[in-house]
C-alpha positions in Angstrom: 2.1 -11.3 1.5 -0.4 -10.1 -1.2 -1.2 -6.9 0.4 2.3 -5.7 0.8 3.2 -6.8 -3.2 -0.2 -4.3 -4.3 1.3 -1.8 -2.3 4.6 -2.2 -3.7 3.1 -2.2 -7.1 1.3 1.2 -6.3 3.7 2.9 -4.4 7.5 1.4 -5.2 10.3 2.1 -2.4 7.3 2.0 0.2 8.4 0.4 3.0 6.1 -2.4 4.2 6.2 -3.8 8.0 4.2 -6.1 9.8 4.8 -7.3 13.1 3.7 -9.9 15.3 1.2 -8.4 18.1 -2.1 -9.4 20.2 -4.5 -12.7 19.3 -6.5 -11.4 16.1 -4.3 -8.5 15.3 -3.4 -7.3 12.3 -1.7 -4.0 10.9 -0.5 -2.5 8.3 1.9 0.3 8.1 4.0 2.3 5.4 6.4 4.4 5.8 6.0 4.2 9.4 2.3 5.1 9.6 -0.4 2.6 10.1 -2.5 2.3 7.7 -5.1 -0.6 8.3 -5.7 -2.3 11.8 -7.8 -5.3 12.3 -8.1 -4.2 15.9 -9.9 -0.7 15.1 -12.5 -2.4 12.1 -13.2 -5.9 12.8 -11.8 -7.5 9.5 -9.2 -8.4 7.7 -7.8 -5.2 4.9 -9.0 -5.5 1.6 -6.1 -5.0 -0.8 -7.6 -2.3 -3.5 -9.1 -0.4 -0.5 -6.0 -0.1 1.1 -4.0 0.6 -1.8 -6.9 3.3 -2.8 -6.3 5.0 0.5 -2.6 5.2 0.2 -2.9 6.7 -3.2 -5.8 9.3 -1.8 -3.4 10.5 0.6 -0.4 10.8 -1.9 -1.7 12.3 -5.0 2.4 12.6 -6.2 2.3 9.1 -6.2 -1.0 8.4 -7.4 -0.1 10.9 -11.0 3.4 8.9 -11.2 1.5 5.3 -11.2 -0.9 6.1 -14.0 1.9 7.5 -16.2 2.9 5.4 -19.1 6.2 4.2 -19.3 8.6 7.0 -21.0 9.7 6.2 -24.4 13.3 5.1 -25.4 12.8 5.6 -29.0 14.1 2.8 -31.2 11.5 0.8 -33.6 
């Protein structure tokens, strides 16, 4: 699934689940919250707004993600 490798990419060790429900579901949940349901909005989750909401409500991870590499030395 796309949507769970972006949020892998933004937030590694998240754990990504998604389960089989209802006609027309579809949910999203890390960490064992939900964090996008088709049910409540109507449409299918746009990746970058859902990985821009997880990294709104984890800043920790947010400052991590746009850290460069560090450096091992060598040349």
């Amino acid at each position: 699934m796309r949507l769970e490798a972006a949020i892998k990419r933004a937030i590694p060790g998240a754990v990504v689940t998604g389960s089989v429900g209802r006609s027309q579901s579809f949910e999203v949940t890390v960490d064992g919250v939900l964090v996008y349901s088709k049910l409540q909005s109507g449409t299918f989750p746009d990746e970058s707004t859902v990985v821009s909401k997880l990294m709104a409500k984890n800043p920790k991870t947010a400052q991590a993600c746009q850290r460069p590499p560090p450096s091992y030395g060598g040349g």
